[in-house]
C-alpha positions as CSV (number, residue, x, y, z in Angstrom):
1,X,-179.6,24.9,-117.5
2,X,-178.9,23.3,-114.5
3,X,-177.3,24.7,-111.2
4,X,-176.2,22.9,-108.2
5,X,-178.5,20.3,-109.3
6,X,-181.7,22.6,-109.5
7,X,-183.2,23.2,-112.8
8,X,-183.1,27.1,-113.0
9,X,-185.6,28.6,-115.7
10,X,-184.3,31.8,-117.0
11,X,-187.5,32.9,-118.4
12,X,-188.6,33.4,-114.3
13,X,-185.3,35.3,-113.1
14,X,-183.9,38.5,-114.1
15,X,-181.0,38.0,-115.9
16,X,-178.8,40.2,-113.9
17,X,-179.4,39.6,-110.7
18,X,-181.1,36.1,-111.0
19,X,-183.2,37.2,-108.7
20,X,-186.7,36.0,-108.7
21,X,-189.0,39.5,-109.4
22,X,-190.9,40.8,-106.3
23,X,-194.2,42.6,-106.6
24,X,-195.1,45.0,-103.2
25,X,-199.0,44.6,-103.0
26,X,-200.7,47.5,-100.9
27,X,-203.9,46.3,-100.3
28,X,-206.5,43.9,-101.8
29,X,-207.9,46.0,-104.0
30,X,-204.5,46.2,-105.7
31,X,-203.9,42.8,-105.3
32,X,-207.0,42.0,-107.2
33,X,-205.8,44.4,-110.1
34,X,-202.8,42.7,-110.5
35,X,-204.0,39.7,-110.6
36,X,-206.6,40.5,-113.3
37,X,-209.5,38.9,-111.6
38,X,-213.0,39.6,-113.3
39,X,-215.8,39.9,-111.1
40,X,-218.6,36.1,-111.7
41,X,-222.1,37.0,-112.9
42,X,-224.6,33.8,-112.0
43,X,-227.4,33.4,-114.5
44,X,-230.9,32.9,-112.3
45,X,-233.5,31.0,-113.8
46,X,-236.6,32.0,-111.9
47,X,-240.1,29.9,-111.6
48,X,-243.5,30.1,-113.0
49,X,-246.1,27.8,-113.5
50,X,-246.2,28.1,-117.2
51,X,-243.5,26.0,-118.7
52,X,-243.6,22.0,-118.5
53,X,-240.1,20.7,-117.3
54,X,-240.0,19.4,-121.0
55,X,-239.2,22.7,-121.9
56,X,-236.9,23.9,-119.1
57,X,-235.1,21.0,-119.6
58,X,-234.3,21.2,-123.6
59,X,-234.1,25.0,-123.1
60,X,-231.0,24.6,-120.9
61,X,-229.8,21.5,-123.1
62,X,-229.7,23.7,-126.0
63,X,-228.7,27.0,-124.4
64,X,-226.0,25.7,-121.8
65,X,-225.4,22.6,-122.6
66,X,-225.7,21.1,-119.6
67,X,-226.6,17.4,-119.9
68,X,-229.9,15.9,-119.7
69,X,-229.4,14.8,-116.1
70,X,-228.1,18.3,-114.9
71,X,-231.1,20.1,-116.5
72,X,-233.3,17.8,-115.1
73,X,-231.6,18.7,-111.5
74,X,-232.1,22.3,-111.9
75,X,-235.6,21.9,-113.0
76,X,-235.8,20.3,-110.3
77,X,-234.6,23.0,-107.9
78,X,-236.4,25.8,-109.8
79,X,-239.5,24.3,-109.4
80,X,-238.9,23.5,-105.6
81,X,-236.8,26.7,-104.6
82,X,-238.2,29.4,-106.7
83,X,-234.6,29.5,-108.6
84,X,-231.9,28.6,-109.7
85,X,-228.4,29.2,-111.1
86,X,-227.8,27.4,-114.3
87,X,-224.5,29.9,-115.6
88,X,-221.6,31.7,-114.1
89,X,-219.6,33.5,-115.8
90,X,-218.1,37.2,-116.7
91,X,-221.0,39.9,-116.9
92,X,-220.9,40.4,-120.7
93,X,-221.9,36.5,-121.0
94,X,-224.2,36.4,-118.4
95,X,-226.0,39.3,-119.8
96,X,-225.7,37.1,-123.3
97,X,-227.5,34.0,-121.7
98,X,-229.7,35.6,-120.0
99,X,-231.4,37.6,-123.6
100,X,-231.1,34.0,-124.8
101,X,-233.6,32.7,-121.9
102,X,-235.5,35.6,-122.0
103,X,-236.3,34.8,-126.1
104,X,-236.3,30.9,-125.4
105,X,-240.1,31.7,-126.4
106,X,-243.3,30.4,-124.7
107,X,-243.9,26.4,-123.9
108,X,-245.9,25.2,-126.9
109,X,-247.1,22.4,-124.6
110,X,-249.0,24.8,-122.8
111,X,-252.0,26.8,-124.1
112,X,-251.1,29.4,-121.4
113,X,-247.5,29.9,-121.8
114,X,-247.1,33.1,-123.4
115,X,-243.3,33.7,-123.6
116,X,-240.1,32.4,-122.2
117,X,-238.8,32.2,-118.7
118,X,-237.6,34.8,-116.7
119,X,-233.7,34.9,-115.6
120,X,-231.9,37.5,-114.3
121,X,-228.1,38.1,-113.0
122,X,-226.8,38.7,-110.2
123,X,-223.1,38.9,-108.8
124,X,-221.8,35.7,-107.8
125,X,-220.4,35.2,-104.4
């Protein structure tokens, strides 16, 4: 419908007042409520020195699906920073990636790889 040449949506007004509704936000705690905000989870990928970037990179590939190029960064920045964050997300599927790294399973290229990767999650800021 159109009013004094405004386009008026009547599924955003109240339909007696046509009045747009208000919301009285207390605090930000509230504000955070209402607005249904869940609380980020990063996925850390930590370093060792017993999996070939090989594997780092096709374990992210296949478990993130992060290109070829993007793995290759953050194998990159593992190997040089100690860590990295490859996922962020809501708690319950950070916690899901991170059992998925943690099972990856060792680097066959390396006779002294003995098991996947360590990750863990942390809140993300």
């Amino acid at each position: 419908m159109i009013e004094n040449g405004i386009e008026v949506f009547h599924t955003f007004f109240d339909s007696e007042s046509r009045s747009l509704p208000t919301t009285k936000i207390k605090n930000l705690s509230e504000l955070k409520t209402s607005l249904r905000i869940t609380r980020q989870y990063n996925v850390v990928l930590l370093d060792d020195n017993d999996h070939t970037y090989e594997y780092v990179i096709e374990m992210l590939r296949e478990i993130f699906g992060h290109s070829r190029v993007r793995a290759f960064e953050m194998a990159c920045t593992v190997d040089l920073m100690g860590r990295v964050v490859v996922f962020t997300s809501t708690r319950k599927s950070a916690e899901e990636k991170q059992t998925q790294i943690l099972s990856y399973g060792p680097d066959w290229r390396l006779a002294r790889s003995n098991g996947s990767m360590k990750a863990m999650i942390e809140p993300a800021e």
